[in-house]
N, C-alpha and C positions, 0 to 999 in steps of 0.2 A: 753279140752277147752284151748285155747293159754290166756297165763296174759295176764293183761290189757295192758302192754305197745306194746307186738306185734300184740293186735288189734289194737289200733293205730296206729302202722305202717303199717302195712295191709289196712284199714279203706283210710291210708294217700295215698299210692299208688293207689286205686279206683278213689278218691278223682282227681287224677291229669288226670284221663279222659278229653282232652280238652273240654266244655261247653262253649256259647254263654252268660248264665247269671251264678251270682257265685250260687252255687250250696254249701250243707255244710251239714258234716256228726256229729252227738253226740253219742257218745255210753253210755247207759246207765246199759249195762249189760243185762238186759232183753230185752231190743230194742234198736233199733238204731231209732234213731231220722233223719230226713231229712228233709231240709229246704230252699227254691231260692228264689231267688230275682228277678225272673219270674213276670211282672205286671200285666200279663193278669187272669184269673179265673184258679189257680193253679191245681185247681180238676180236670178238663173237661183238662186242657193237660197234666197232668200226667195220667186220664185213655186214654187218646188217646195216650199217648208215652205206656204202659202196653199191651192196646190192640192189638198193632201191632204189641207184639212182642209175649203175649197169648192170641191169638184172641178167645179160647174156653170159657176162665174163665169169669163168671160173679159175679156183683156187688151186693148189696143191699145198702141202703139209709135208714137211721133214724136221725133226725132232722139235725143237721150239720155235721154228721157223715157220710161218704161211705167207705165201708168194701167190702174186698176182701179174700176169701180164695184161695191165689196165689198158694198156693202147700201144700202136706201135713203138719201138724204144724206150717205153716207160712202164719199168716195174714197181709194186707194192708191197716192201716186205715188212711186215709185224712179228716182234719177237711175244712168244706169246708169256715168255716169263717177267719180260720188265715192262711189254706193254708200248714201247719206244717205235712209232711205224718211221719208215725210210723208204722215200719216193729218189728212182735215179734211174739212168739210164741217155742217151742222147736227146733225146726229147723232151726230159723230166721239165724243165724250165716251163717252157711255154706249156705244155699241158695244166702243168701244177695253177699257173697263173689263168688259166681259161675255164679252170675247173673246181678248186679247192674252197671257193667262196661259195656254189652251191652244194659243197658237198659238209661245209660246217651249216650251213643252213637247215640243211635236209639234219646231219646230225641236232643242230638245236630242236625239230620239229620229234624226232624221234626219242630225246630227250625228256620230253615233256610227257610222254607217255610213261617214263618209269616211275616206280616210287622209291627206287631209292639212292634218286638224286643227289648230292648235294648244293648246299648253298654258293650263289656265287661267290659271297665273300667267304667262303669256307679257305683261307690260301694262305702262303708263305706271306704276299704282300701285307693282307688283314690283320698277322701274325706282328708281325714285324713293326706295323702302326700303332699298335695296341688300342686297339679300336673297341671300344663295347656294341658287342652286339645285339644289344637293348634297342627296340628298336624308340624306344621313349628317350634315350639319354639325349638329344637334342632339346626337348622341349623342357626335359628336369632340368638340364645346366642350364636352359634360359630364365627358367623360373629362379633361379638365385639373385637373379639380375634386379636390382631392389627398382622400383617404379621413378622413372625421371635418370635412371642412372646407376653409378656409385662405383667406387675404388673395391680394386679384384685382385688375387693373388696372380704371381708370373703362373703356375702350374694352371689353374684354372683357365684362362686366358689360353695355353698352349691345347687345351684339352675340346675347347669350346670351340678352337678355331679349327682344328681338324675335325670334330664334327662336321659342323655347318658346313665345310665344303664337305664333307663326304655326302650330308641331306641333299645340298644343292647341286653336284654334281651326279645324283642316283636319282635325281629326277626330271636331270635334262635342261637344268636351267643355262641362261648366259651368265656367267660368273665374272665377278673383277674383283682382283685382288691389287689392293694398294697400301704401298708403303713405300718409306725413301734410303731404307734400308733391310738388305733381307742376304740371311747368310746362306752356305751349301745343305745346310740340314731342309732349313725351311724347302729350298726348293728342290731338292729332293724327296720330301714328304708330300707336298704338290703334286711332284710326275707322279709315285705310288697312288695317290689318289685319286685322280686320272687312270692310270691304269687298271685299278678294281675297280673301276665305274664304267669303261668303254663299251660301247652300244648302246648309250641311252642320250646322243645328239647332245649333251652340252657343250660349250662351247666353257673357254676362259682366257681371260685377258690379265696381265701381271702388268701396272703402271707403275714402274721404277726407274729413279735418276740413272743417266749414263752415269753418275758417280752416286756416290752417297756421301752423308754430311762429313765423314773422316775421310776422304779420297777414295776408297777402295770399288774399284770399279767390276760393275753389276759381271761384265763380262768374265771376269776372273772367277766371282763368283758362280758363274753360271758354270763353267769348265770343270770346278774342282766338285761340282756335284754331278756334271755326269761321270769323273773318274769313282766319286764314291758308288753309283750305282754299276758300274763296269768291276769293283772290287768287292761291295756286300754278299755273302753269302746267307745259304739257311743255315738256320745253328744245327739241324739233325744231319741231313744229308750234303751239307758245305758245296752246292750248286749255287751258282750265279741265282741273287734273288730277281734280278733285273736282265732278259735277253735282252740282244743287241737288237730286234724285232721292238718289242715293248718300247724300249728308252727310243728308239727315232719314231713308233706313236706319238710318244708325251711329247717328244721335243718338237713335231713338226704341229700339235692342233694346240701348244701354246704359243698363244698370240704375246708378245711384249711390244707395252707402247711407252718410251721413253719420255717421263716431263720433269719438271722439278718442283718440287713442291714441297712439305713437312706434315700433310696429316697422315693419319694411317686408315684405314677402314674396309674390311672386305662386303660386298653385298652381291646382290644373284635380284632376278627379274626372270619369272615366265606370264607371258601372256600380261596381264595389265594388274599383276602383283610385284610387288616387290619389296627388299628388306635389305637392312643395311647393320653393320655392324661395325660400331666408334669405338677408336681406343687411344688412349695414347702409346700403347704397347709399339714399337715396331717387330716386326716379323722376324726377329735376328735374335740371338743368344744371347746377346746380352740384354734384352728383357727377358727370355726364356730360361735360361742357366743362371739364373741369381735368383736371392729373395723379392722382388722387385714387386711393386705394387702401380696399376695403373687405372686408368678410369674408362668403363666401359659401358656404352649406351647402344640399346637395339632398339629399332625401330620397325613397324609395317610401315609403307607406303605405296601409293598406286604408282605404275613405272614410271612414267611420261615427269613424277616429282624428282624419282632417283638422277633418272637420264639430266633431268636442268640442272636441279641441283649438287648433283653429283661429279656428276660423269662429265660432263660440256665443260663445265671449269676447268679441267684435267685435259682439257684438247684430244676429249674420248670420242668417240663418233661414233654408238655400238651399232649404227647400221653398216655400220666395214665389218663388222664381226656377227 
């Protein structure tokens, strides 16, 4: 039997099957736990995502209960009142692991036929981001951006840069995020957006000093914001906003490449576009939690300009990534 942490990582890679609603895995050792945010009657289209995919196996029903013997040693049971289904039994492991990626598959396929779906970003995480869901607000906060440049408010700046990764990570692009200082919020807000984005292949890279300009080093940083996502709750139903599935996603497809340097600027590249975004802001609270004013420049450019002039100075190499 693999320790707990590399079924978590196992578990986490299942997990990133793209899905229509968020979808969430609990290991509790003897079962795994399974839980969406599906609105419709979770029972009746989880046995209709099961059935089509083992049309032989049959159910049984006692009071909120429906049970399934899916395979040898491995049962299925759906409480049909909170919706919450629970795989276990001695087998449950490997079954789950040989099985459960074509069977959210088959759910996203079966998905697509309801109408009344909802959005992916319909979530706790989206919530919690305070994200508009305009699907224009990227290109309005760019248009503020006066032509050649110009100095921007701390709020603005914080608002523009989670956009853009949220555009650039919703559409699959390579992302770099660069600064030489970046607090627990910022990357924390990172993994969330990461996380309402998975299944669309982008990739992200964080270039930050082993230290930053005051000492405080990145890794410390890195630590107290996985504690904050291990401690956030939802404000209505006070559930972990972040599984322990989701946070080792974010943590294992973010790439960190250590240099040292003092500019700041996030940009993204797919195929032979790409854009970059200059600030003096750095990524940290103290640009972001004060009145602070800094100077912010977007740019198009074709990639092959980004990668030279960007990226290759910074000892980037995005063909590693």
């Amino acid at each position: 039997m693999p320790s707990k942490k590399d079924r978590r990582k196992i578990l986490s890679q299942i997990w990133a099957t793209p899905t229509p609603v968020d979808v969430d895995f609990f290991d509790k050792g003897n079962e795994i736990v399974v839980t969406t945010a599906y609105k419709g009657d979770k029972t009746i289209w989880w046995l209709r995502v099961f059935k089509s995919i083992f049309p032989d196996q049959t159910y049984r029903e006692k009071a909120d209960i429906t049970k399934m013997k899916i395979a040898p040693a491995v049962t299925v049971k759906i409480n049909k009142r909170t919706g919450i289904m629970k795989i276990y039994g001695k087998n449950h492991w490997i079954w789950f692991i040989d099985n459960f990626a074509d069977i959210l598959e088959q759910a996203n396929a079966d998905m697509q036929e309801l109408a009344d779906v909802q959005s992916v970003s319909d979530n706790s995480v989206t919530r919690y981001l305070q994200l508009d869901k305009n699907v224009e607000e990227v290109q309005d906060l760019l248009d503020l951006i006066p032509e050649g440049g110009g100095i921007m408010q701390h709020d603005y700046i914080m608002r523009l840069w989670k956009s853009l990764l949220d555009d650039w990570f919703g559409c699959g692009a390579s992302v770099y995020i660069v600064t030489p200082r970046i607090d627990e919020e910022r990357l924390f807000q990172m993994c969330l957006l990461m996380i309402r984005n998975k299944g669309t292949a982008f990739s992200v890279t964080l270039v930050v000093p082993v230290k930053g300009p005051n000492g405080e080093k990145f890794k410390k940083s890195l630590d107290t914001a996985i504690r904050m996502m291990k401690k956030t709750r939802t404000p209505r139903t006070q559930k972990r906003l972040v599984s322990d599935v989701k946070m080792q996603w974010a943590l294992d497809n973010l790439h960190v490449h250590n240099e040292n340097f003092s500019t700041n600027f996030v940009a993204a590249y797919k195929d032979d576009e790409a854009e970059v975004l200059t600030t003096t802001a750095h990524f940290h609270k103290s640009h972001f939690h004060t009145n602070q004013k800094d100077n912010v420049c977007y740019n198009k450019l074709p990639t092959q300009d980004l990668k030279r002039n960007y990226l290759f100075p910074l000892g980037v190499s995005s063909v590693n990534y």
